[in-house]
C-alpha positions as CSV (number, residue, x, y, z in Angstrom):
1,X,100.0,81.6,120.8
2,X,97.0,83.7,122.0
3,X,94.2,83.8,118.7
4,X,93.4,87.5,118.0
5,X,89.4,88.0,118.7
6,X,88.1,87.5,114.9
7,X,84.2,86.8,115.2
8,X,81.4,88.6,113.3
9,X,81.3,92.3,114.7
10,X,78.1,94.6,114.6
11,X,78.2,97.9,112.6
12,X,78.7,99.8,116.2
13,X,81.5,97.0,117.1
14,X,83.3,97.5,113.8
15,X,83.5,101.7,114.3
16,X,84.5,101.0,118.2
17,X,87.4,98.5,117.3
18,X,88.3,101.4,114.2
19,X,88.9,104.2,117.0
20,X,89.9,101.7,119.6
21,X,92.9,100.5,117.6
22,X,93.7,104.4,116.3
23,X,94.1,105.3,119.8
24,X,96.3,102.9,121.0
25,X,98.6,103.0,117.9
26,X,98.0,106.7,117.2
27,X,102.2,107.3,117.0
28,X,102.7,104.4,114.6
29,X,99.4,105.5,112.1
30,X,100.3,109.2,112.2
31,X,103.9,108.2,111.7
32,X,103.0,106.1,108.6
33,X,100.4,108.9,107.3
34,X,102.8,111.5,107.7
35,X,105.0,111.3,105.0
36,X,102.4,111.9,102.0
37,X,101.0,115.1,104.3
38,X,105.0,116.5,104.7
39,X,105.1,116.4,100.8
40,X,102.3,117.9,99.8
41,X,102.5,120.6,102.7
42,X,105.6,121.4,101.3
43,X,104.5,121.7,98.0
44,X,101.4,123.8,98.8
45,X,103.6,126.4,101.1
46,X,105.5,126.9,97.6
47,X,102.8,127.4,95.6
48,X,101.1,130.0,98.0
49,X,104.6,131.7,98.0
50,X,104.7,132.1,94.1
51,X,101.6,133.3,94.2
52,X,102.3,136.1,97.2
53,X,105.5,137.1,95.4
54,X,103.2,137.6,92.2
55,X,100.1,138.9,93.6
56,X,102.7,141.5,95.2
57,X,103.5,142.9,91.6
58,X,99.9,143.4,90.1
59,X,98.0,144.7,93.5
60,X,97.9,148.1,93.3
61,X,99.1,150.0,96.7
62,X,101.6,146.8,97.8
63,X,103.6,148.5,100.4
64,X,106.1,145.8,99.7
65,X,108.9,146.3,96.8
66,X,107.7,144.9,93.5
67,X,109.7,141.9,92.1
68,X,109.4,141.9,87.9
69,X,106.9,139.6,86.8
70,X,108.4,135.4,86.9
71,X,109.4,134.7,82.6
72,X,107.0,132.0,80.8
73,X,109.5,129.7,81.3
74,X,109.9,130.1,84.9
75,X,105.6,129.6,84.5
76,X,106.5,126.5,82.9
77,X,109.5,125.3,84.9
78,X,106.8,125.4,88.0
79,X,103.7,123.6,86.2
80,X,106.6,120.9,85.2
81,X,108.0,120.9,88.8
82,X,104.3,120.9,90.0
83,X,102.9,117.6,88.3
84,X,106.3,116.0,89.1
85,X,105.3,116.8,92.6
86,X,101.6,115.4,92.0
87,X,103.0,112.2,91.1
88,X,105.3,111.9,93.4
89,X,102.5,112.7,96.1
90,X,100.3,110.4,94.7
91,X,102.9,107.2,94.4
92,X,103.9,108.2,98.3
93,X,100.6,107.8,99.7
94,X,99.7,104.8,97.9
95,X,102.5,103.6,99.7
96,X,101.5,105.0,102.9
97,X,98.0,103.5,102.3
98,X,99.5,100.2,102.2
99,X,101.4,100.4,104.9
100,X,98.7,101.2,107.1
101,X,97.0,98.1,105.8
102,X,99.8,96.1,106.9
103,X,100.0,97.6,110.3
104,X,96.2,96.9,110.8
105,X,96.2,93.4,109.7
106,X,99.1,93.0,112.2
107,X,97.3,94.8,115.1
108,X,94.5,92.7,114.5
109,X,96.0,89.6,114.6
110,X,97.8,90.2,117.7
111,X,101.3,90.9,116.2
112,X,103.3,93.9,117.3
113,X,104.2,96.1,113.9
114,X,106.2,99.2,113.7
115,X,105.9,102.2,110.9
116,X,109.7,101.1,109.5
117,X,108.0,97.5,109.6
118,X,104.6,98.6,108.0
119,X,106.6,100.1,105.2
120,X,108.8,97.2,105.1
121,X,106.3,94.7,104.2
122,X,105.8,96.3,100.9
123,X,108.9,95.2,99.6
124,X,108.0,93.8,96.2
125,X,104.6,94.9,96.0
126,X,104.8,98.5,94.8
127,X,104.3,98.4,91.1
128,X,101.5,96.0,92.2
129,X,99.5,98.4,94.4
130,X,100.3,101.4,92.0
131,X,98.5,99.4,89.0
132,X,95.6,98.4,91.5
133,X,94.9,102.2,92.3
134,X,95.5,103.2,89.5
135,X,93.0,100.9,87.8
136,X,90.3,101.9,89.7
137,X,90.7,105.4,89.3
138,X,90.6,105.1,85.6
139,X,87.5,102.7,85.8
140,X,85.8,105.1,88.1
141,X,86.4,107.9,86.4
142,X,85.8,106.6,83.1
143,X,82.0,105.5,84.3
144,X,81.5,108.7,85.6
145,X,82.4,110.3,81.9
146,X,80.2,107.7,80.0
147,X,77.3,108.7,81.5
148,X,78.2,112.3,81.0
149,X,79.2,111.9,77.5
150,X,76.0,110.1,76.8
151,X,73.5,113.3,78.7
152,X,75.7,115.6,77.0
153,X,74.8,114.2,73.1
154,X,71.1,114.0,74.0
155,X,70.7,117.0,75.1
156,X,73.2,118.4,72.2
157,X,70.2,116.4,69.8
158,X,67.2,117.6,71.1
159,X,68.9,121.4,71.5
160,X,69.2,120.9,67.9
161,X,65.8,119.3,67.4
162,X,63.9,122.6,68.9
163,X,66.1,124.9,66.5
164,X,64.8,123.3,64.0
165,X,61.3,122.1,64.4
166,X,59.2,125.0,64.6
167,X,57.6,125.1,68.0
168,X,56.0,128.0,70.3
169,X,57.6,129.9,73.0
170,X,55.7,127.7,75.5
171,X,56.7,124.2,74.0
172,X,60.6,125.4,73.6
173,X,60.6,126.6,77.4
174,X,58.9,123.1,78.2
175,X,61.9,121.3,76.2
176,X,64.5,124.0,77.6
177,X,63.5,122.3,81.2
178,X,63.8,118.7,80.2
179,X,67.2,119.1,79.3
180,X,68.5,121.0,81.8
181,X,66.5,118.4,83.6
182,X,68.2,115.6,82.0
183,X,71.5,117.1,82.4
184,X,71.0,117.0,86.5
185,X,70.1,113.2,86.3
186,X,73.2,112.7,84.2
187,X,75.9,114.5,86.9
188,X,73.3,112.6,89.6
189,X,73.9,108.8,87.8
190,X,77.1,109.6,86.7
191,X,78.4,110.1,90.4
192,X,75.9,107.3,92.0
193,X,78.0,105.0,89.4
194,X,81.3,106.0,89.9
195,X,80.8,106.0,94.0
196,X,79.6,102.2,93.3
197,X,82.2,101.4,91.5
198,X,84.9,102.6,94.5
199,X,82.5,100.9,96.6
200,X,83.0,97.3,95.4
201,X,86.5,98.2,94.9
202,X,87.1,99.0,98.6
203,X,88.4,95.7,99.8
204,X,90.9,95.6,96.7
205,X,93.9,97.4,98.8
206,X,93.7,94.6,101.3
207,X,92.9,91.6,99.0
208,X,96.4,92.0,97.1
209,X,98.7,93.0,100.1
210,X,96.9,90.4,102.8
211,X,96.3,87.5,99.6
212,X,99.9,89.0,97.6
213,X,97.4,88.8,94.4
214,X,97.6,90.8,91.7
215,X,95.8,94.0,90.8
216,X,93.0,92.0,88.1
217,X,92.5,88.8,91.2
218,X,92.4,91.7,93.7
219,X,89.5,93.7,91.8
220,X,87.6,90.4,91.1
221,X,88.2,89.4,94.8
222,X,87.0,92.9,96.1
223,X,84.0,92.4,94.1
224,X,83.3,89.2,95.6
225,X,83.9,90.8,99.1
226,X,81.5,93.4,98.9
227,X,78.6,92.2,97.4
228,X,76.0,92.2,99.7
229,X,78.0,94.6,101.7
230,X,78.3,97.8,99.6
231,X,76.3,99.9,102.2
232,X,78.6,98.8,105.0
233,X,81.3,100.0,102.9
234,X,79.5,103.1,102.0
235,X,78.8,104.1,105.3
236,X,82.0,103.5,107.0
237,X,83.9,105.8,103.8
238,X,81.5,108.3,104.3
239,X,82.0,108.8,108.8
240,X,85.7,108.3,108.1
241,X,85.5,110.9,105.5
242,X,83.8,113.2,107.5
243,X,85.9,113.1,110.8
244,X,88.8,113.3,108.6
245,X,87.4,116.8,106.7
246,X,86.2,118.5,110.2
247,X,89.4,117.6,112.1
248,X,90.8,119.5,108.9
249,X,88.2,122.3,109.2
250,X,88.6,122.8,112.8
251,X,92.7,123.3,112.3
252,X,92.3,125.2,109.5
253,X,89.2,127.6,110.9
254,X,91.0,129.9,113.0
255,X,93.7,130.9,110.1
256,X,91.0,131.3,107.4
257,X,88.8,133.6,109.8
258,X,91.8,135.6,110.4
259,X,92.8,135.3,106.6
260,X,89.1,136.5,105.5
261,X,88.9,139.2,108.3
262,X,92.9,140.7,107.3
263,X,91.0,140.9,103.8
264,X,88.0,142.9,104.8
265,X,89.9,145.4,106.6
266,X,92.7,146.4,104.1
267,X,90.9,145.0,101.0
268,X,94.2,142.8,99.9
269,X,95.0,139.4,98.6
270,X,95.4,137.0,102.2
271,X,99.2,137.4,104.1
272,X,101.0,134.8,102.9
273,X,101.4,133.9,106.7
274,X,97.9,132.9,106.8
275,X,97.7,130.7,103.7
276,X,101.4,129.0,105.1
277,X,99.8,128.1,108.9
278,X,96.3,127.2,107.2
279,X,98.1,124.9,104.8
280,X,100.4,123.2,108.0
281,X,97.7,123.3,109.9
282,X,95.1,121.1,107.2
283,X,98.3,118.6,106.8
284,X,98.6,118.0,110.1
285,X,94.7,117.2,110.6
286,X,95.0,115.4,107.4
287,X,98.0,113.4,109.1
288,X,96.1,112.5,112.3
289,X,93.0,111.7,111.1
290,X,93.9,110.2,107.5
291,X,94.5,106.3,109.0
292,X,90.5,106.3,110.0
293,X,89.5,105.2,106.7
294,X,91.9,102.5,106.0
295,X,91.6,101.2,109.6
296,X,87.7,101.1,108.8
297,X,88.4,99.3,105.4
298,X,90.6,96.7,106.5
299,X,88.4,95.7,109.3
300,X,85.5,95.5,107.2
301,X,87.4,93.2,105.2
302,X,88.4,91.1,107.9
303,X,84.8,91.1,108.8
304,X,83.6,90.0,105.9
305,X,86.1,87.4,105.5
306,X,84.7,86.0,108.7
307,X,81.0,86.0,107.8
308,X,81.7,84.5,104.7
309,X,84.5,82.6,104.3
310,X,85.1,81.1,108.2
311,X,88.3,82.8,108.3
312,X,88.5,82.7,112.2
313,X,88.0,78.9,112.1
314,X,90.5,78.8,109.1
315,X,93.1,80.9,111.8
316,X,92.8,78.7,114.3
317,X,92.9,75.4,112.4
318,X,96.4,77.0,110.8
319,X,97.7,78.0,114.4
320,X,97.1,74.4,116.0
321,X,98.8,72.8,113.1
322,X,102.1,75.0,114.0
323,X,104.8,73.0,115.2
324,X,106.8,74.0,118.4
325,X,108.0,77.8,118.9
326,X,111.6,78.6,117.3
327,X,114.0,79.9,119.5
328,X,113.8,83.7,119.8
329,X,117.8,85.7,119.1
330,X,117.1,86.9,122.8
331,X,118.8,83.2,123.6
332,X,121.7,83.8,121.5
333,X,122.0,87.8,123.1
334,X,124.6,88.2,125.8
335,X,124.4,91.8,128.3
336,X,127.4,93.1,127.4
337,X,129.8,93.7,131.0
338,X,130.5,97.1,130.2
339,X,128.0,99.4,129.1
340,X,128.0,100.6,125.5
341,X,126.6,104.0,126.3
342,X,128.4,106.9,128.4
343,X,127.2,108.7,130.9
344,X,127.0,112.4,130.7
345,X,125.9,115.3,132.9
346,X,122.8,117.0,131.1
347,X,124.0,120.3,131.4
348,X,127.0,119.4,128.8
349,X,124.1,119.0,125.9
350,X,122.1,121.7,126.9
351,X,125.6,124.2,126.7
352,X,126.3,122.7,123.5
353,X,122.9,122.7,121.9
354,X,122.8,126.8,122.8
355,X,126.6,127.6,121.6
356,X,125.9,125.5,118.4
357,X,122.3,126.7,118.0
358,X,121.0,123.6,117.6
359,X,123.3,122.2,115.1
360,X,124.5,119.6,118.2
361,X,121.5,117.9,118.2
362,X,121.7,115.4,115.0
363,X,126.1,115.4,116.2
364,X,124.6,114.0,119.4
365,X,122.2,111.2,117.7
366,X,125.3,110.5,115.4
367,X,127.8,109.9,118.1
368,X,125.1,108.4,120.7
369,X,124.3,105.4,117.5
370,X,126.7,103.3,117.8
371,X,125.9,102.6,121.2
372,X,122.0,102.6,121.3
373,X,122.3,99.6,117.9
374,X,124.7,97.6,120.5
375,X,121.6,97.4,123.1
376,X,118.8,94.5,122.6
377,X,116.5,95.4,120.1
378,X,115.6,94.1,116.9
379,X,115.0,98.2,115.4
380,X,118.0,99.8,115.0
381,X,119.2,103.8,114.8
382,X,120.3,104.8,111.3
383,X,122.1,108.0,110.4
384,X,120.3,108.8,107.9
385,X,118.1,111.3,109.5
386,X,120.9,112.9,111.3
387,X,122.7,114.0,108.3
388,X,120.0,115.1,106.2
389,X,119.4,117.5,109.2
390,X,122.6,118.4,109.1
391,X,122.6,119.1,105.6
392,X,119.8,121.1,105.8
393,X,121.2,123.2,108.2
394,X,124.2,124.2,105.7
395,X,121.8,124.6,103.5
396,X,119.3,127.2,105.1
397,X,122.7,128.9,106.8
398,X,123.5,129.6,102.9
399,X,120.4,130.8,102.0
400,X,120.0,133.2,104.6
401,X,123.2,134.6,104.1
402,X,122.8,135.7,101.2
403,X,125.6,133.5,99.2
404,X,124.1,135.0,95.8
405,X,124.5,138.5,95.9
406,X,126.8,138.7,93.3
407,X,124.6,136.4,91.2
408,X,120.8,137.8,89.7
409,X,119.2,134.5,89.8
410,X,120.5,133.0,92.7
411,X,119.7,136.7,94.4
412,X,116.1,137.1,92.6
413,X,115.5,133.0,94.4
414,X,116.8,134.3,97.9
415,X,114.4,137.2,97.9
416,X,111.7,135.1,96.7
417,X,111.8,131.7,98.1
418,X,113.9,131.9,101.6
419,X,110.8,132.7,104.2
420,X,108.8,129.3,102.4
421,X,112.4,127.8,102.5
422,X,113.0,128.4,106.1
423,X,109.8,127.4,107.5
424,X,109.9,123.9,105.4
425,X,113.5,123.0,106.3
426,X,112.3,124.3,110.3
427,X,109.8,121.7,109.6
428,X,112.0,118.7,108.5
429,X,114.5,119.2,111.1
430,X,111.8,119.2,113.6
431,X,110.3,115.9,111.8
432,X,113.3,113.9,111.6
433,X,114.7,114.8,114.9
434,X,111.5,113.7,116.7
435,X,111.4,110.5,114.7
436,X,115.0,109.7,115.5
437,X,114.5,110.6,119.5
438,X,111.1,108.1,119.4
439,X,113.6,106.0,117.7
440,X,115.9,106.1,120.5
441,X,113.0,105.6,122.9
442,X,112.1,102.8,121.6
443,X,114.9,100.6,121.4
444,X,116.1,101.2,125.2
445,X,112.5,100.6,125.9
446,X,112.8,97.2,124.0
447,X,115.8,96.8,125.7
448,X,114.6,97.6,129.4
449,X,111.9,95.6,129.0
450,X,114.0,92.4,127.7
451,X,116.0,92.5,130.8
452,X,113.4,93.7,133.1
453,X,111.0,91.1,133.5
454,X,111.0,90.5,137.1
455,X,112.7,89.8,140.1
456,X,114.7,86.5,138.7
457,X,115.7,87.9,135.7
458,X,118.9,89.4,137.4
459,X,117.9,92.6,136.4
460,X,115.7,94.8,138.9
461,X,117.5,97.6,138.5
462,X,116.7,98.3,135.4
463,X,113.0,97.9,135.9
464,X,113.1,101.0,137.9
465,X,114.5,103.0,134.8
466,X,112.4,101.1,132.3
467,X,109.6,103.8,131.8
468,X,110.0,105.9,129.1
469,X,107.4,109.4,129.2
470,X,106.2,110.2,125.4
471,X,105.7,113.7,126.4
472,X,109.1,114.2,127.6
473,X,111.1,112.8,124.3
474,X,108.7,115.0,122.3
475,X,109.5,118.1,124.0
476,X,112.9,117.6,125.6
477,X,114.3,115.2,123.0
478,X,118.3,114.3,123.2
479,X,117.9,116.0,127.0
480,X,115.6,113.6,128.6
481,X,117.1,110.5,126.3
482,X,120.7,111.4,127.7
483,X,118.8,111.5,131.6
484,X,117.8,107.8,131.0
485,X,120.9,107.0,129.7
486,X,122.3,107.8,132.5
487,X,120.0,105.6,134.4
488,X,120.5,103.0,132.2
489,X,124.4,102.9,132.7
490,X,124.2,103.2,136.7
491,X,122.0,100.1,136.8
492,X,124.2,98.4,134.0
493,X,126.3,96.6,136.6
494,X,123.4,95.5,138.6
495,X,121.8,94.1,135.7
496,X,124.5,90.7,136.1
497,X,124.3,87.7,135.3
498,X,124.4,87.5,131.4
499,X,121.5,86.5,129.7
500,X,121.2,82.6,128.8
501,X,122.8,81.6,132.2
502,X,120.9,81.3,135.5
503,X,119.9,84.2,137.6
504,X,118.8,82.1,140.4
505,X,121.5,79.7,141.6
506,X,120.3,76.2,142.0
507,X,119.5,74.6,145.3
């Protein structure tokens, strides 16, 4: 076993191995990141379409008909439905942020990892990393009011002290600016304190999923971690922070100049087009650029770990006292004779796909699964995905056709929500699809690259089929998968003798 490169790394090292390993594994980080972002996109495009539909009734000169003003207990039904959303958000990407923590620490100790694996390791540890997070927040943000709370009554004392003492213009103006004064330093301590307490708390994500401790060990443990290295911490939060915000700004930009100008010229509220691409656009830079700061933090804590604590010498000590390797399931695998994919001429997808508009893509991942689990590779396609899609296509065929007619709410809901409701479910569909194709991708990669290893594993034919192009399953999807399926089954018989027997007879 090869030991990962764990040594003491300079500040400069540290941000190049943060970016190095983001670029590499951007698929697998954006995967894991984007699930928190698809939620909370889709509950921003639904907010910004309540408030179009009711901006649309009060601006005077809307060229567009005038729905009746939502009842107060539609009002409430969406501030319920909106803080159920919060939560859910917020429980989702703690999860996400502990995911990536896992994939990091596996990517730094040499181990391949996958999002589905990432997500995985968490088994067990949610309530955990919920009360960890949850801890903090309430600890910082109770610092933060303390110090508030304690300007705010001396300020409220010696307001009360000047109306009471009889002073001069001059001496009241001179007490006037202390307090406001005071009141600055206040907001100033109260955020320097409840910045340092995140600070020391930064290693406490790591410390309970890497050390499976508890949220109280994992605080104590993050404080131990960090002291002496706050400003590392600081400083690596605040650049991660900051690429993550202008990545955002620059997606966003273009939509909110447009937005602003659209305003100027016909003095109206902003298109509800605008708010809808500005909000997919932020998510999606939000998505990309999210992983940086947990990368950065789990690094850091590796680092420290190593400074302090010898942890590469405590690595390597661990690895030489493994015993022998256990046997891998590729020894127990046998290449099936006949292949358990089909081959099929592209044009037959491409027909359907156009006659079905679309609806034949998650049919063909459903009737394509069976086969692709049967090749070697420990990930396996689940039909999950598929069906939701397809269910979301009934779904938005429904709504657009205007099922409710007959009905006032169900008609009033149409009107209202189907443009926010068609552009989110365009969005899953496009999601899950591309997740199941990369899915696809992967495991006849994995299993390619099983039986392609060189010339005496029996299987060169395969090698020549073995490359897989990223671009082309992102844009062409089930077309270019069926094209190297095809490959794969005309080099099937040429990929003899089964594995575990020899491929080189003996002399």
């Amino acid at each position: 076993m090869d030991l990962p490169d764990l040594r003491p790394l300079s500040f400069g090292e540290l941000l190049d191995r943060t970016f190095t390993y983001y670029r590499r594994h951007f698929l697998l980080f954006v995967g894991i990141m984007a699930v928190p972002q698809a939620l909370i996109v889709a509950m921003n495009v639904v907010l910004q379409a309540f408030r179009g539909s009711s901006a649309a009734a009060v601006v005077p000169g809307a060229k567009v008909p005038l729905p009746s003003l939502p009842s107060p207990t539609f009002i409430a039904g969406m501030v319920f439905g909106f803080l159920i959303v919060m939560g859910a958000y917020f429980v989702v990407y703690s999860v996400a942020l502990g995911a990536t923590t896992f994939a990091v620490s596996e990517i730094h100790l040499g181990h391949p990892i996958t999002a589905r694996a990432a997500y995985g390791k968490l088994r067990g540890r949610y309530w955990r990393l919920l009360d960890l997070i949850v801890t903090v927040a309430i600890r910082g943000v109770l610092a933060f009011m303390i110090i508030m709370f304690g300007v705010i009554a001396i300020a409220g004392v010696a307001g009360f002290l000047v109306s009471v003492i009889p002073t001069g213009p001059l001496l009241r103006g001179l007490l006037g600016m202390v307090i406001g004064l005071l009141a600055i330093l206040g907001l100033i301590a109260g955020t320097v304190l409840g910045v340092w307490y995140f600070l020391r708390y930064a290693c406490g994500i790591p410390a309970l999923l890497l050390e499976n401790l508890k949220a109280g060990p994992a605080i104590r443990r993050s404080v131990a971690l960090t002291k002496d290295n706050v400003g590392r911490v600081f400083v690596v939060g605040l650049l991660m922070t900051l690429v993550s915000w202008a990545v955002a700004a620059i997606l966003q930009g273009p939509f909110m100049v447009a937005g602003f100008i659209s305003v100027f010229r016909s003095h109206a509220v902003l298109p509800l087009w605008v708010n809808v691409a500005s909000i997919f656009a932020g998510g999606v830079g939000h998505a990309i650029t999210g992983p940086l700061l947990m990368i950065g933090m789990v690094l850091l804590y590796y680092d420290i770990r190593v400074r302090k604590e010898g942890f590469d010498l405590q690595l390597m000590m661990s690895t030489l006292e493994e015993q022998s390797p256990v046997a891998t399931p590729a020894e127990d695998y046998l290449l099936p004779v006949a292949p358990p994919l089909t081959e099929t001429n592209i044009l037959v997808p491409i027909i359907l796909t156009i006659l079905t508009c679309g609806l034949y893509v998650p049919i063909w991942f459903l009737q394509k699964r069976s086969g692709v689990n049967q090749l070697h590779s420990n990930e396996k396609l689940g039909a999950g995905p598929s069906v939701a899609v397809l269910f979301l296509d009934l779904l938005t065929v429904l709504v657009n056709m205007g099922v409710g007619n007959q009905v006032p709410f169900i008609r009033n809901f149409e009107t209202m929500w189907a443009p926010p409701f068609n552009a989110l479910a365009g969005l899953a569909i496009g999601i899950l699809m591309v997740m199941q194709a990369f899915k696809v991708r992967s495991i006849m990669e994995a299993h390619t690259r099983v039986h392609s290893p060189g010339p005496l594993a029996g299987s060169i034919a395969m090698l020549q089929g073995s490359s897989f192009s990223v671009p082309a399953t992102f844009f062409l999807g089930i077309f270019y998968l069926q094209y190297k399926i095809n490959e794969l089954v005309e080099a099937w018989p040429q990929s003899q003798p089964k594995m575990g027997t020899d491929a080189v007879p003996a002399l």
